[in-house]
C-alpha positions as CSV (number, residue, x, y, z in Angstrom):
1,X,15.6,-1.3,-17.7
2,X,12.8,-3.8,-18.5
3,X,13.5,-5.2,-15.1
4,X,13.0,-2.1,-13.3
5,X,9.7,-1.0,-14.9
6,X,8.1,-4.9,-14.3
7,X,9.3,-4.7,-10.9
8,X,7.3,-1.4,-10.4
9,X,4.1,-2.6,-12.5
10,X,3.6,-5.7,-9.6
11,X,4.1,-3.1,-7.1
12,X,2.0,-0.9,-8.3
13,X,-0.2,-4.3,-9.0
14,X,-0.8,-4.4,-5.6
15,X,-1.1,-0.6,-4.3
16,X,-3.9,0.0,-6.9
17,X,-5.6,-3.3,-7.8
18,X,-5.5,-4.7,-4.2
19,X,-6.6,-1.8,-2.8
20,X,-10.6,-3.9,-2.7
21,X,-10.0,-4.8,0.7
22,X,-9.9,-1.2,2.0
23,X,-13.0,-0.9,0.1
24,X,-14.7,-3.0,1.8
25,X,-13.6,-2.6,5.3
26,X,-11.0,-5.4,5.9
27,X,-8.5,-2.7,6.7
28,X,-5.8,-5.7,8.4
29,X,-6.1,-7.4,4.7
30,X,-5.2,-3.9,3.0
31,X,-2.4,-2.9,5.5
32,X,-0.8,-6.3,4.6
33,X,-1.1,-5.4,0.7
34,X,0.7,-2.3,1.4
35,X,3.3,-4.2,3.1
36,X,3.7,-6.6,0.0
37,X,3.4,-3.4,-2.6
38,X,6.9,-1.9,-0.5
39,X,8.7,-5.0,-0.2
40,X,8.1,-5.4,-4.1
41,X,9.0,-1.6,-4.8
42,X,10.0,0.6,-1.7
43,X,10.7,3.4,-4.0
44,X,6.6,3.6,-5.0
45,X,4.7,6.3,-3.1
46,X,1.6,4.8,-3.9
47,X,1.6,1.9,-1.2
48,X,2.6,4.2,1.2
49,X,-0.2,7.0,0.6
50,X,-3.1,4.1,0.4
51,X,-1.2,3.0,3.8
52,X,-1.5,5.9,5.3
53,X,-5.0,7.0,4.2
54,X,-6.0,3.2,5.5
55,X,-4.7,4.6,9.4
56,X,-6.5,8.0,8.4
57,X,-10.2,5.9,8.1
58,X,-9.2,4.1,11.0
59,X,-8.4,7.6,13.2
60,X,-4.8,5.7,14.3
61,X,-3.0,9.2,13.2
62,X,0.1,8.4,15.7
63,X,0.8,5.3,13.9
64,X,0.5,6.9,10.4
65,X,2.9,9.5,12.2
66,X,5.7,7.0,13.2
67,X,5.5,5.1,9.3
């Protein structure tokens, strides 16, 4: 299951450590991370929370609602 767990580390790769972009406000930049992080490894919740919290900041709660 090597396979499996390297798949997961470069999705969590770019859920955690790509998660700078948030950070500093380029919320577009981070959203598209996300994206990446899920194609990589749908079965993470990480991406998904740091997606969600990114609609949160931005007060779009009916989009976070329909992901």
């Amino acid at each position: 299951m090597v396979g499996g767990n390297a798949l997961a580390s470069q999705g969590n790769d770019y859920a955690y450590r790509r998660n700078y972009p948030a950070a500093d406000k380029n919320f577009e930049e981070a959203i598209d991370r996300y994206k990446k992080a899920i194609e990589i490894n749908p079965r993470s919740p990480v991406p998904y929370n740091n997606w969600g919290n990114t609609l949160r900041y931005r007060k779009k709660y009916q989009e976070g609602i329909a992901k």
